[in-house]
C-alpha positions as a printed NumPy array, in Angstrom:
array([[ -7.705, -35.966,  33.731],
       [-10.162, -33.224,  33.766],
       [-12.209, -31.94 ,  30.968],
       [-13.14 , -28.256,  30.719],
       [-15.789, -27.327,  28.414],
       [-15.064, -24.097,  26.879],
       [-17.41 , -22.341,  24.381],
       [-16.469, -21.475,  20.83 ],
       [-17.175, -18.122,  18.766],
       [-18.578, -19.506,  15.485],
       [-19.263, -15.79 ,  14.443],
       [-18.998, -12.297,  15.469],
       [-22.67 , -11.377,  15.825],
       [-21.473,  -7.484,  16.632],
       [-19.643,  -7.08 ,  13.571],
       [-22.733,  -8.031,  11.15 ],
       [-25.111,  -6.403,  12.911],
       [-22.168,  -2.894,  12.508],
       [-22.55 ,  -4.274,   8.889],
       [-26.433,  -3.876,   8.74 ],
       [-26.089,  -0.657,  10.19 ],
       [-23.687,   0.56 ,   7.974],
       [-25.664,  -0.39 ,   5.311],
       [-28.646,   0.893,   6.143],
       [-26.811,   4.29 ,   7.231],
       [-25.424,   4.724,   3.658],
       [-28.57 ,   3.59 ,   2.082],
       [-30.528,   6.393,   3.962],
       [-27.914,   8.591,   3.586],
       [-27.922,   8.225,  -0.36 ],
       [-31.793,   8.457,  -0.001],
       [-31.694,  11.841,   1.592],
       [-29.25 ,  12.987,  -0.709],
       [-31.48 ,  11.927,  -3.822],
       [-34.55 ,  13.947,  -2.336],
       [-32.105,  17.36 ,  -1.265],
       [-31.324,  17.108,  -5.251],
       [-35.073,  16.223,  -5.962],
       [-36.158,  19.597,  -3.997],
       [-33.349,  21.75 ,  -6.41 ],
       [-34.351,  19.957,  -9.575],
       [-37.63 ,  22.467,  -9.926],
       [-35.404,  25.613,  -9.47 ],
       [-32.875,  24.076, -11.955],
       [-35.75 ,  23.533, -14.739],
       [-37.063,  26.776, -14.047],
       [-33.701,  28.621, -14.745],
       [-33.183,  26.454, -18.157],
       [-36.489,  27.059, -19.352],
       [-35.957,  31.038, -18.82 ],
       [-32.16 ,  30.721, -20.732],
       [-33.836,  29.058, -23.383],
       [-36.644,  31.903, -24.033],
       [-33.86 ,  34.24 , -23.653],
       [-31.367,  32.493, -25.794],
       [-34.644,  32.098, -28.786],
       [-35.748,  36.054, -27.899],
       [-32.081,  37.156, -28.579],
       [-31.907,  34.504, -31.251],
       [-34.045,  36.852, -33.278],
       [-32.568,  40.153, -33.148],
       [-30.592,  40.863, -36.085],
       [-27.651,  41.7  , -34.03 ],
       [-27.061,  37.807, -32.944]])
């Protein structure tokens, strides 16, 4: 009778380490998105502010 002595997969290493990356992928991904909206947010401000002065100017023409 001979014995052979075969090894065993307990886990996939490759697929958890493709599961750290795609984690860290999206999580960078979702960071870079925050700071592109980050950069617009001044511009955004900046155009409410100057419909808001225009809105109170023509707020106080008698025409409105």
């Amino acid at each position: 009778m001979s014995i052979k002595v075969q090894a065993v997969p307990l886990s996939n290493p490759q697929s958890s380490e493709r599961l750290v990356k795609r984690g860290a992928l999206l999580a960078f991904r979702a960071l870079r998105a925050v700071t592109a909206q980050a950069k617009k947010t001044p511009g955004i401000l900046a155009q409410a502010s100057a419909d808001v002065r225009d809105a109170w100017q023509e707020s106080s023409s008698p025409n409105a």
